[in-house]
N, C-alpha and C positions, 0 to 999 in steps of 0.2 A: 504494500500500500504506500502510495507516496503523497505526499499533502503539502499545502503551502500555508507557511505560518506568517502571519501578519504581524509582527513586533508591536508594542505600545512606550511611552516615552521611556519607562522603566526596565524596557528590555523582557518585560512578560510577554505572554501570547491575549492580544488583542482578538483576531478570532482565527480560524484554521479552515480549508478546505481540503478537502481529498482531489487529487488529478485522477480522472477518470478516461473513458476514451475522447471523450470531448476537449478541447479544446477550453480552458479558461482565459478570458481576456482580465485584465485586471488594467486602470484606470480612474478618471475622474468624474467620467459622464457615463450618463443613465443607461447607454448601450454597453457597456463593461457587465463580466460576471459578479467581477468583485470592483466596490465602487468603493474610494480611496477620497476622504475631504481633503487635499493636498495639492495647493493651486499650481502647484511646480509639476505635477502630471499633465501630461496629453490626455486628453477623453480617452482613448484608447491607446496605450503604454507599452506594454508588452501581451505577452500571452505566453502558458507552457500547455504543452500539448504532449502527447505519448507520439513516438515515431519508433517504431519496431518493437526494442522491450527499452528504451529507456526515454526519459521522460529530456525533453528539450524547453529552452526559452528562447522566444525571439521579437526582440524591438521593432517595434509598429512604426519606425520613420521618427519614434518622441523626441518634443525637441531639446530637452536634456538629456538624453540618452539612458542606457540600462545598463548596470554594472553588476557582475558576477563575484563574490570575492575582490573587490575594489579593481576589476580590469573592467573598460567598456569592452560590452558583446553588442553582435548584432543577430547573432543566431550563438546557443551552447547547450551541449549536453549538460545536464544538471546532475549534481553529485550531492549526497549524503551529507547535510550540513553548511551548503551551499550558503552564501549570505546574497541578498539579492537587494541593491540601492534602486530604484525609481524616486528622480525629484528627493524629498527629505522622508518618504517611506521606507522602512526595512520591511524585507521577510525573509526566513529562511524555509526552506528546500528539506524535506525530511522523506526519507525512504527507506521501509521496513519491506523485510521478508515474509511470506506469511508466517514462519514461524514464529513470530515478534522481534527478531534482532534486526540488526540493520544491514542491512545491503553490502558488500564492502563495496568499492567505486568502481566501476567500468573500465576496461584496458584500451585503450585504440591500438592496434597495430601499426 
């Protein structure tokens, strides 16, 4: 199961979603799945989507960009732990196995 965690100012979890086969847009306008009050968002921001068996993120054109672990992406496979900047929102990137542990990270050849 892999899920995207919303931060709050304190570094808690504000709220969480599961990535499913769908596609989540995450942003600041009413077309986004997940709707972000953060005027430093694009109405539509990013998005992570599943592509084969691992879960990816990729910036919609926003006009501050999307950062992965503090590098801008424009497209990235997502890893375990991941920290994700859009604008001044955090989230982090969480993925479990179904047995409850965690994923370890993907190899690229």
């Amino acid at each position: 199961m892999a899920s995207l965690c919303l931060l709050d100012e304190d570094g808690g979890t504000a709220g969480r979603w599961e990535i499913s086969n769908e596609p989540l847009a995450v942003g600041r306008g009413e077309g986004a799945d997940i709707v972000v009050a953060d005027d430093s968002l694009s109405r539509r921001h990013f998005v992570v989507m599943r592509e084969g068996g691992r879960c990816v993120i990729k910036d919609l054109n926003s006009a501050n960009g999307t950062f992965v672990d503090g590098q801008p992406v424009r497209a990235a496979a997502l890893r375990h732990s991941d920290c994700i900047r859009a604008g001044r929102t955090l989230f982090v990137f969480t993925e479990q196995d179904s047995g409850g542990g965690t994923r370890p990270a993907a190899t690229t050849p």
